[in-house]
N, C-alpha and C positions, 0 to 999 in steps of 0.2 A: 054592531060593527065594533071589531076591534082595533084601537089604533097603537100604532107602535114608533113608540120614538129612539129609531135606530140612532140619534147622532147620542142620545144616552146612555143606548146601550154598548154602543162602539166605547167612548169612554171608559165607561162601566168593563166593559171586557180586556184593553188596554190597560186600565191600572190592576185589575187582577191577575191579569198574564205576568205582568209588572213585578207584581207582589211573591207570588209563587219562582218566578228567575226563569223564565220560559223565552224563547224568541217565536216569532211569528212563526218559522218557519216548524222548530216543534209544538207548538200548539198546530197550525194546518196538519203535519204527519199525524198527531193524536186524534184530529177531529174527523181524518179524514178528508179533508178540502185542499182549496190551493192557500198555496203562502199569500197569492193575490187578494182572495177571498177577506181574509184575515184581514190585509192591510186595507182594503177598500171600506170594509164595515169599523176600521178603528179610525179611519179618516175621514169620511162622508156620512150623511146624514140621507142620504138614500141607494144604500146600496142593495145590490140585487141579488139579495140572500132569503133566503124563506127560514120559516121555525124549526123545519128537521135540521138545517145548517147549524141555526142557533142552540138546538138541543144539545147539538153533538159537542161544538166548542163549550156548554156548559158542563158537558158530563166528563170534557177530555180537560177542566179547567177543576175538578170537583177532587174533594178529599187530596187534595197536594199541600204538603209542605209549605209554608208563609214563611222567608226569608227577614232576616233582619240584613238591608245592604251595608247597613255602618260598621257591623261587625261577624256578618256572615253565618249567622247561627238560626237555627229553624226556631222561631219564632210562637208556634200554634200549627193547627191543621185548617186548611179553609174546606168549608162544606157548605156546599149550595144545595139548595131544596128548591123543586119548581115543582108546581102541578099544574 
């Protein structure tokens, strides 16, 4: 059995949306889902998302530009790996 602890990863996806300068509603157009989708799993701890969801927000969150907000300058590249 696998367990998943969506209110971790809802954070965990909120502070990198965060990071890269994305709003909910372009990460949902990149991942494919709704803007709802997005806000429900960065704000709930059980929300009604499955793994293909969660692939997609990782792969439409992957290799972007890390922001610096204090002074506006790309910062590194974030790259996510899942298997």
């Amino acid at each position: 059995m696998i367990t998943i602890y969506y209110h971790e990863i809802g954070k965990s996806i909120k502070t990198i949306r965060e990071w890269v300068g994305m709003s909910q509603k372009q990460l949902a157009i990149e991942a494919g889902i709704s803007p709802a989708s997005i806000s429900l799993l960065e704000k709930s701890d059980k929300p009604n998302i499955g793994i293909q969801h969660l692939e997609r927000i990782f792969i439409a969150l992957s290799n972007k530009p890390i922001l610096n907000k204090e002074y506006g300058t790309n910062t590194g590249t974030l790259v996510l790996s899942f298997t």
